[in-house]
N, C-alpha and C positions, 0 to 999 in steps of 0.2 A: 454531219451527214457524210458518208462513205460514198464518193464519185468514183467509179469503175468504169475503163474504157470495154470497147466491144470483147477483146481477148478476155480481160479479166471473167467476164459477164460468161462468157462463152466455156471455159475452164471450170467456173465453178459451178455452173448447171451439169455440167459431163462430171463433176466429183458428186454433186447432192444426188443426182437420176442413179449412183453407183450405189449409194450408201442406203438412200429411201427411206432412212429413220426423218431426218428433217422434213422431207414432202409429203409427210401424215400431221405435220404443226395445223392446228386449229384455226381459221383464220374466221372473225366475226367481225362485224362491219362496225356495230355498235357494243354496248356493255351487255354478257349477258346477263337476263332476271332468274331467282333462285337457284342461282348456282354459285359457291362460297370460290374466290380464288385469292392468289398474292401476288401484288405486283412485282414485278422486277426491274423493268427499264424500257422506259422507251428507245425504239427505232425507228431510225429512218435511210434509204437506201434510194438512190438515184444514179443513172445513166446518164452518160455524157455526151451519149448522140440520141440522134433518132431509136425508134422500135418501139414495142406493146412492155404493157407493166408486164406481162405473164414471159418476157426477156430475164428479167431481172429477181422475181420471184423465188428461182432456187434460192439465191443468193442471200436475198431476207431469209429466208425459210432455213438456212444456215445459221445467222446471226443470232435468230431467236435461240435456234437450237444448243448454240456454242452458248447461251446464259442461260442452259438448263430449263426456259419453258415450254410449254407444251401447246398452247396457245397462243395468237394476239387477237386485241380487242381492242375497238375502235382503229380496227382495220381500213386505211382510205388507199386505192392504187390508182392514181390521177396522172395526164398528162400536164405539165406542167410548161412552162417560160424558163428558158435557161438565161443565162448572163446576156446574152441578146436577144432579145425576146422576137424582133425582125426578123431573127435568122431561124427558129427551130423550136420546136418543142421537145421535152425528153419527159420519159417515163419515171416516177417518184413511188415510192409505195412505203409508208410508214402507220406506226401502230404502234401499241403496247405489248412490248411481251409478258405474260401473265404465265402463273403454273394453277391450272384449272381443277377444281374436285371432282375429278368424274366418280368418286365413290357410290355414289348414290344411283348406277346403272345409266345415268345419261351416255347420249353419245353428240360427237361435234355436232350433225344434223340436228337433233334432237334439242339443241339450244340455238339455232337457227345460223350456224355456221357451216363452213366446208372445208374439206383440209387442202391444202395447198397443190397437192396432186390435182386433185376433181378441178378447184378454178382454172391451173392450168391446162385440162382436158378439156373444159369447155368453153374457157375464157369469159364465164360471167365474174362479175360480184356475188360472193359469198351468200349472201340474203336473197341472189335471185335462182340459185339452182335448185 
């Protein structure tokens, strides 16, 4: 798992918000049904201090991108226990990167996901917007 301090976290949201191909990555919470994809590798991405999953998000939303997928699936962004679990929680957000067939006119919503922009604009879970 890639631990990033606040600077890192902060630089690479200001390069993903520039670029905006990665902040359209699919993110679905579960698998989705009737829709064909291929796996390519799990991810996982966490913060080393305090703040919200939607801190760290560009960041994943990078990583997927840099392995050529287009999606993740069984997407979880949970506050988690660090090394001392007394002292702090920090933000975790991992998932599958997948590359999705949208051939067939689907779109992210449309198989009950959000793309990575939208959750950070509203700060839901993917299934709840």
């Amino acid at each position: 798992m890639k631990n990033l301090g606040i600077g890192a976290v902060l630089m690479l949201s200001a390069a993903s918000a520039s670029a905006g191909e990665p902040l359209d990555i699919c993110l679905v919470t579960g698998t989705p049904a009737n829709i064909k994809y291929e796996q390519i590798q799990n991810i996982k991405i966490g913060k080393g201090t305090y703040g919200s999953v939607t801190d760290i998000l560009p960041a994943f939303a990078d990583e997927a991108n840099a392995l050529g997928a287009n999606a993740v699936v069984n997407y979880i962004g949970s506050q988690r226990f660090g090394f001392w679990p007394w002292r702090f929680v920090r933000p975790v957000v991992r998932g599958e990167a997948v590359k999705l067939d949208f051939d067939n006119g689907k779109t992210c919503e449309d198989i009950g996901g959000a793309t990575v922009k939208r959750v950070i604009e509203t700060n839901k879970e993917p299934h709840l917007i």
